[in-house]
N, C-alpha and C positions, 0 to 999 in steps of 0.2 A: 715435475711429473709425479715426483714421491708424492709430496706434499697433496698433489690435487687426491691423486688416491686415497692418501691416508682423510681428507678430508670426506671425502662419500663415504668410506666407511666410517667414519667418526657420525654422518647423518644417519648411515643406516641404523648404528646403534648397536646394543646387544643384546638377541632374544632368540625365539625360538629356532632360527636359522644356525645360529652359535653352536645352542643346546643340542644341533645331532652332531655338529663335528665335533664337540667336545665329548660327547656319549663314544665315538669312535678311536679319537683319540685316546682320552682314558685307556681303552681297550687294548688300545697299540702299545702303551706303556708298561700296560702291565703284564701281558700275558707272554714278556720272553724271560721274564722274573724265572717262573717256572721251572725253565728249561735251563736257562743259565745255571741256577742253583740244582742242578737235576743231577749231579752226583750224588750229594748229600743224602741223599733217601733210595735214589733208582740202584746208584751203583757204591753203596758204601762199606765199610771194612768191617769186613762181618767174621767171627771168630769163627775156626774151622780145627778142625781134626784130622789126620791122617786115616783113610778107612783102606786098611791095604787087604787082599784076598786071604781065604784060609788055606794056611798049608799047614796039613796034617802031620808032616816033619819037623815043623818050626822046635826047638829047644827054647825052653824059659831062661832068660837071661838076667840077672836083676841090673847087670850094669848095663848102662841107656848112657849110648853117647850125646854131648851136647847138641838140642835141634834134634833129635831124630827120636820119634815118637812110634810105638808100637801099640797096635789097637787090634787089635787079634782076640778074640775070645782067651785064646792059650797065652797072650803076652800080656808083659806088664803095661799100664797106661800109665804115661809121664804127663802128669798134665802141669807143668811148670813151665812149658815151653809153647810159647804161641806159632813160632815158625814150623808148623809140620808138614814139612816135603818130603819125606824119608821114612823107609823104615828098615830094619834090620832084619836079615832071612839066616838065620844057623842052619848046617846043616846037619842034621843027630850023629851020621853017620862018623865025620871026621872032624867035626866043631869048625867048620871055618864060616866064617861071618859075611855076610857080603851085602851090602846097603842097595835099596834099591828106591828107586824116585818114587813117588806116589803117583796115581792115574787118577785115584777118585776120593772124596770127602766128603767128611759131616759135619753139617753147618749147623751153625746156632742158631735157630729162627725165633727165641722170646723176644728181639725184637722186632723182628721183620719177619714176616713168614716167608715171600720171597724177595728174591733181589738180582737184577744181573749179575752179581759178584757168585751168588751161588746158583742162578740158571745154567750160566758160564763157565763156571767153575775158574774163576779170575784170580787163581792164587798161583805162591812161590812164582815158580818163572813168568808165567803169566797174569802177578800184580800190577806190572804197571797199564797193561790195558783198560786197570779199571780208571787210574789217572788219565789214561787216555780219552776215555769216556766225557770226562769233563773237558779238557785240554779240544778237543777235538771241534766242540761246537767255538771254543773263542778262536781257533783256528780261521773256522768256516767266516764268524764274522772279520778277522783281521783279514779276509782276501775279498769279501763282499763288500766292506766298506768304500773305496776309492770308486765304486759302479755305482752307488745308489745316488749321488747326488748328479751324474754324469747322466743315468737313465733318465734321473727327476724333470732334468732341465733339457731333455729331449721329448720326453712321451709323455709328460704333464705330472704334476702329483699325484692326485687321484687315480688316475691311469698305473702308477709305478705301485704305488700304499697297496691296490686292490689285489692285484696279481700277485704282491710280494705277502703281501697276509692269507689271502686264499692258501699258496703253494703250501705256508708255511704251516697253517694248519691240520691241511689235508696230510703233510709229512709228517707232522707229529703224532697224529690217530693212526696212522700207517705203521710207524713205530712198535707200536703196543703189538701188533698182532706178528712182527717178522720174528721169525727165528732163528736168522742168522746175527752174528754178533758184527761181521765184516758189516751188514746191508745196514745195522743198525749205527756201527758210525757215521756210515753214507749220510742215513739220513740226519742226523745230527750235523755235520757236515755241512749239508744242504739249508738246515736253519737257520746255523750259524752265519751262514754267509745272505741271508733273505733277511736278517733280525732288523738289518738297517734300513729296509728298504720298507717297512710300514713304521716302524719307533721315530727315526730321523724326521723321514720327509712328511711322515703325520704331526709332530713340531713344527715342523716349517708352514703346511697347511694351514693349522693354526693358526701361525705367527699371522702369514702373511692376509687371515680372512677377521683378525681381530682390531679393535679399537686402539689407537697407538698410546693411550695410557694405561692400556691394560698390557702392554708388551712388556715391559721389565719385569713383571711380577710372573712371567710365564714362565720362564727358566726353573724357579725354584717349584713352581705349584706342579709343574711337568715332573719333580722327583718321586712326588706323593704314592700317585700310584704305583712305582714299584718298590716302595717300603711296608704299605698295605700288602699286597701281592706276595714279600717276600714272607709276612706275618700269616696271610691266610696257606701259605705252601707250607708252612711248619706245622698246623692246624690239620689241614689236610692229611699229611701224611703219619699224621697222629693217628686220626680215623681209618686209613687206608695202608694195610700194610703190606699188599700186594703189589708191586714195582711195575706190574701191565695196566691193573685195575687203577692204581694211582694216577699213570701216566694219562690214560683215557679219560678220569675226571677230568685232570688241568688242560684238558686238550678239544674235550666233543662241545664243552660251551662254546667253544670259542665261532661254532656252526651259528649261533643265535645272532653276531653280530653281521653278519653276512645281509640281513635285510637293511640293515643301517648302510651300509655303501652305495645302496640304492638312494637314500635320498641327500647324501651328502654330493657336495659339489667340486667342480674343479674350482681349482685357486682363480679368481679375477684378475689379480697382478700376473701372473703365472698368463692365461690366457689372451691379456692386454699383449705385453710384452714381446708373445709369441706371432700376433698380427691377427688374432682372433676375436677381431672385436665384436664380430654379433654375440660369439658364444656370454663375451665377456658382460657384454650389455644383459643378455639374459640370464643371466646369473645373478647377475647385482640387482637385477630387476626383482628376482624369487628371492630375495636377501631381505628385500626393502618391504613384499609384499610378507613376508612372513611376522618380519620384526614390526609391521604395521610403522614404515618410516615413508619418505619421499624422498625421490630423488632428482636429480635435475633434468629437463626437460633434455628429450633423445639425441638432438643435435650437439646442445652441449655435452651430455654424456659423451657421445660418440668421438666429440675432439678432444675431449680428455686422456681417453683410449687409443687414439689416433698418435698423441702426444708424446704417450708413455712408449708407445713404437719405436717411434723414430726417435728418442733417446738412449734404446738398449737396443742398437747395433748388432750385440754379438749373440740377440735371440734374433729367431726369423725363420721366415718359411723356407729359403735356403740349406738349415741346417739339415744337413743331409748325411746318411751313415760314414760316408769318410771325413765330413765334418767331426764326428763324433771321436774318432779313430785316432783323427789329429788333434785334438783337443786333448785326449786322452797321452798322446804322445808329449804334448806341449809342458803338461801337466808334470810328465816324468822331466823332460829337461828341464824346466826351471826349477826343480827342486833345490838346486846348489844353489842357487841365487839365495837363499837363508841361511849361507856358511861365507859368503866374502866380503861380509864387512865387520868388525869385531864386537858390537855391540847387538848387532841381530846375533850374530853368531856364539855369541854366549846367553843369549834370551833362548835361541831354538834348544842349544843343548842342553843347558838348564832345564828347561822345561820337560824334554826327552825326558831325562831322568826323574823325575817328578812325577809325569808321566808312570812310566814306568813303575816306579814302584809305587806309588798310591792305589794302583790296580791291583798290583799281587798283593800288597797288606788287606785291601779292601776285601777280595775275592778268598786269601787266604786265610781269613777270620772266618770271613760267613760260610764256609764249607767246613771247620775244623770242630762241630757240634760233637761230633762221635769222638773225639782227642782229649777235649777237654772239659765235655761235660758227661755226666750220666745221661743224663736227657736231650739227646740231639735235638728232639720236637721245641721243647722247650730255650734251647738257645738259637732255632730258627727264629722261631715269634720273636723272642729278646732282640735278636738281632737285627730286626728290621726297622721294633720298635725306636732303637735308637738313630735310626736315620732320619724320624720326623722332627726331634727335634734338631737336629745336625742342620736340617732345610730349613726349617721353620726361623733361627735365628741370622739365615746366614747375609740377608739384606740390612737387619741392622747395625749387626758387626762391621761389617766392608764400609756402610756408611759411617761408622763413626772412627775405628780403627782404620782406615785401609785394606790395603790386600795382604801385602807383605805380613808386617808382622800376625795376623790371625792367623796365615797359612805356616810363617814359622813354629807358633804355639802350638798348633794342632798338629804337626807333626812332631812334633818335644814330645808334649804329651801324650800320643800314639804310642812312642817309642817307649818312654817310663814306662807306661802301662804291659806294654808288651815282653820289654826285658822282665819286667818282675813276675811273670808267670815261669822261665825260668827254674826260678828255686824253692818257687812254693810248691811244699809237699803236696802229692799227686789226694792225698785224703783232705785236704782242702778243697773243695769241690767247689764252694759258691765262692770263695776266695776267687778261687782263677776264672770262673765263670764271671764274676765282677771287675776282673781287671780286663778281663776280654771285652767286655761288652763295655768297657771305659775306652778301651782303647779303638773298640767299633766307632763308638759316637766322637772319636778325636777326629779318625782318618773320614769317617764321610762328612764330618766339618771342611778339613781340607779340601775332600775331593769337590766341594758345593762351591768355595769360595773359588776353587782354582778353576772353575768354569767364568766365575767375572774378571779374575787375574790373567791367564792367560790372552783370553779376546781383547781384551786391553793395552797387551804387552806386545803383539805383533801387527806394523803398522797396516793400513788398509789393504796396500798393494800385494801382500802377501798375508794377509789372514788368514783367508781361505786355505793356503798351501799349506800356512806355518799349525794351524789346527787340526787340518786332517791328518799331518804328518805326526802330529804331538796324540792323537789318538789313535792311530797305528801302532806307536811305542806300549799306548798305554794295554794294548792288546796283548802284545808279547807277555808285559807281566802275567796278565790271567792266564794264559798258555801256558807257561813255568810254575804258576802256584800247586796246581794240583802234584806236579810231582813234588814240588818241595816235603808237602804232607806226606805223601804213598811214599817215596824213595827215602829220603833225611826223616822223617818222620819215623819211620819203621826201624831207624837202626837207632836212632839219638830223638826219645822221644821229646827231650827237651830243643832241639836244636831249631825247628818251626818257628818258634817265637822271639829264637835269639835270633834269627833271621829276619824276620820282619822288624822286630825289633831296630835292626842295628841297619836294615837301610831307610827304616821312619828317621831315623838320626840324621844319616848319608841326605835323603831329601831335605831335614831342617837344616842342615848346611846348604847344601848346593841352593835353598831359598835366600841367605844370605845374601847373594852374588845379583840376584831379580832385584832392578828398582823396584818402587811403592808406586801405583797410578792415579792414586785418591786426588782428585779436583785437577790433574792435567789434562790437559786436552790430550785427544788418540790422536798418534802422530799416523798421517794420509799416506808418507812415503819413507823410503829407506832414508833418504837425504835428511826429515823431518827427527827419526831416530836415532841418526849419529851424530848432529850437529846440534840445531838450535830446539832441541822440543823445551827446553826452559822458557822461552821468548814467547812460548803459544799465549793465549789467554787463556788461564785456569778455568775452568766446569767440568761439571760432573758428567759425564757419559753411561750411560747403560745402555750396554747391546746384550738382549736375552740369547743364550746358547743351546743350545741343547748337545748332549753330547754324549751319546750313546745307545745302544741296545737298550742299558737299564736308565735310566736319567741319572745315576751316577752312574751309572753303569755309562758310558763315554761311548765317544768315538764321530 
């Protein structure tokens, strides 16, 4: 049945049918870049001053306890101290001193004129909301992810992509104009959890509407756009230093792709499968008349289609909402079935971890612009830039080295990189911004290769499970970087990078313990993983992944 499909699309070819869903695609790639990285500029740590009221009683004091800053016309200004939550109130009358919290401050706007951080007034006790801010959207996606593929293979792809990028859109312009801070993590919230629901299953679209020798090369070229994306958002927010005004630019395009979903189509296989066969017949029909191919005459067509039906059983026009419910249910009970045999069972947790922290090094580089550089704009672009070649090399690597060791390497090398920012004196600037942006382009080497490593490593019968599950993990990291930076960042500015650091390490060990998959056959079942997968016949397998909100960006 594959095979017959993969073969009409092989006649229809690729042309201008391809050319809108990859126009859309692209789109879907790039445009959660944005918002992913949407602390760094909207909500970032912006130097503040204590502005406490005027009392005409105050006494000059010269002695300024540590942290607590007085800004009074009549007082002295400690400007040594970044933490200003406090200030001091004498009273003339009897000298006694009494500290009192701040309400309101002045922001440094040279580099940002505004920003949620000083809309909001997102300081001392109320710092980590601005981490929240970030934290909040990979939140949204780590509870949206297990629904989008769940929706996909209910209500079609096209069907799931349009709704979920519309919403997703229309929340983001929405954004820009609310004034509450609560509504506005809402909607973050909300994106985060919809990101997967046009990135993901617009890959699969894709996948499943292109020529099957163009399928291996999809994985990596699906990264592109959000390394471009993460380059134009540094660009951008160079020209725009308004945090509403910004947000609206990366967001009212995205109304233009809206006429494209009109002429893109639902998936063929997708439609086939489902028992759809006129649709699917006419689809393939406008595939073949655009790309200017032929196709086989309708009866044939139609048992082709017929064919592909009644092979995928567990699609069907039966599937019905408590179909759905329990599938979803089923979903949750086999999950243990990747912890009771001990060779799956050190591949899942292995990978967890891997997971895991490849996400928070990844996401906690490309937000830490205002840490470690002068020029946040400036190590956005850097930062992106280094993703392309990260993609670009990573199919002839894997073919000639393997998995394993590339992914041990690039996480060594993340981790060197990372530890020695460290001890380099903070007047080093392009120093640590070059070991930063060394150790960008280590960890999104890793994160590219460990998209063919993974798929690889979990056998058929639990792929599915063992991936979704391993990019769920990989969530949680993004969710915890942003405070690593806000919270450990603010007390031990060096500590950020001894962190990342030292679990790029903890990942190149825990890689150790992962067999290598170069030239074995993917093993079909748990039985084929703990027992004889030496006995397979060696070849080369490529299954393109896609895995995420951002194309490294996972999940």
């Amino acid at each position: 049945m594959i095979s017959q499909l993969d073969d009409i699309l092989t006649d229809i070819g690729t042309g201008w049918w391809d050319v809108l869903h990859y126009i859309v695609v692209y789109f879907c790639l790039s445009l959660p870049a944005y918002h992913a990285f949407g602390g760094a500029f909207l909500a970032p740590n912006v130097d503040y001053t204590c502005d406490p009221p005027d009392y005409d009683n105050i006494k000059i004091n010269g002695t300024i306890l540590e942290y607590k800053t007085i800004s009074t016309p009549q007082l002295y200004i400690n400007e040594s101290y970044r933490d200003e939550c406090s200030y001091l109130v004498e009273n003339a009358e009897n000298g006694t001193i009494e500290e009192m919290d701040c309400t309101n401050w002045s922001f440094d706007n040279s580099t940002f004129s505004t920003t949620i951080t000083s809309e909001f007034q997102l300081t001392c006790g109320k710092a980590y909301l601005r981490a929240s801010y970030q934290s909040i959207y990979m939140t949204g996606m780590f509870v949206g992810a297990p629904f989008s593929g769940l929706f996909a293979d209910r209500f079609g792809r096209k069907t799931v992509l349009t709704c979920g990028l519309i919403t997703y859109i229309l929340l983001a312009n929405l954004s820009c104009l609310v004034t509450n801070y609560s509504a506005i993590l809402f909607c973050r919230f909300i994106q985060g959890s919809l990101a997967f629901f046009f990135t993901n299953i617009s890959y699969i679209l894709v996948i499943e509407i292109s020529e099957p020798r163009f399928r291996p090369h999809l994985g990596i070229i699906s990264m592109m756009p959000w390394a471009i994306a993460t380059m134009i958002w540094g660009g951008l927010a160079y020209l725009i230093r308004d945090w509403r005004w910004l947000q609206f630019a990366v967001s009212i395009h995205g109304v233009f792709v809206f006429p494209f979903l009109w002429f893109i189509d639902e998936s063929p296989r997708w439609l086939a499968v489902t028992g759809r066969h006129d649709r699917a017949m006419a689809v393939l029909k406008r595939a073949a008349r655009l790309n200017k191919a032929r196709l086989p005459d309708d009866e044939e067509l139609m048992s082709i289609l017929q064919n592909s039906h009644n092979k995928v059983a567990s699609f069907g026009n039966k599937f019905t909402k408590r179909d759905l419910v329990a599938n979803m249910k089923e979903k949750i009970d086999s999950f243990t079935i990747l912890f009771k045999t001990p060779k799956l069972r050190r591949i899942t947790l292995g990978l967890y971890v891997i997971y895991l922290i490849v996400n928070m090094v990844y996401y906690g580089l490309s937000l830490s612009g205002g840490t470690l550089s002068e020029n946040p704009f400036v190590f956005m672009v850097l930062s992106g830039l280094m993703e392309i070649p990260a993609y670009s090399v990573t199919v002839p690597i894997v073919s000639r080295f393997g998995r394993k060791l590339p992914t041990w390497v690039s996480f060594l090398l993340s981790g060197i990189a990372l530890l020695a920012i460290a001890p380099t004196p903070t007047n080093y600037v392009w120093t640590i911004v070059s070991l930063a942006m060394f150790g960008k382009l280590a960890i999104s080497t890793a994160y590219s290769i460990l998209m063919f490593y993974s798929t690889e490593l979990f056998p058929t019968e639990v792929r599915s499970r063992g991936l979704g599950t391993s990019f769920m993990m990989s969530r949680i990291g993004s969710i915890v970087s942003p405070f690593i930076i806000e919270i450990l960042g603010s007390a031990y500015p060096w500590a950020p990078s001894v962190v990342y650091g030292g679990t790029a390490f903890l990942a190149c060990l825990v890689t150790i313990f992962l067999p290598d998959t170069l030239g074995k056959a993917l093993p079909d079942t748990i039985e084929q993983l703990e027992g004889a997968s030496e006995q397979f016949e060696s070849r080369k397998t490529w299954i393109p992944v896609q895995t995420s909100e951002r194309s490294p960006p996972l999940d």
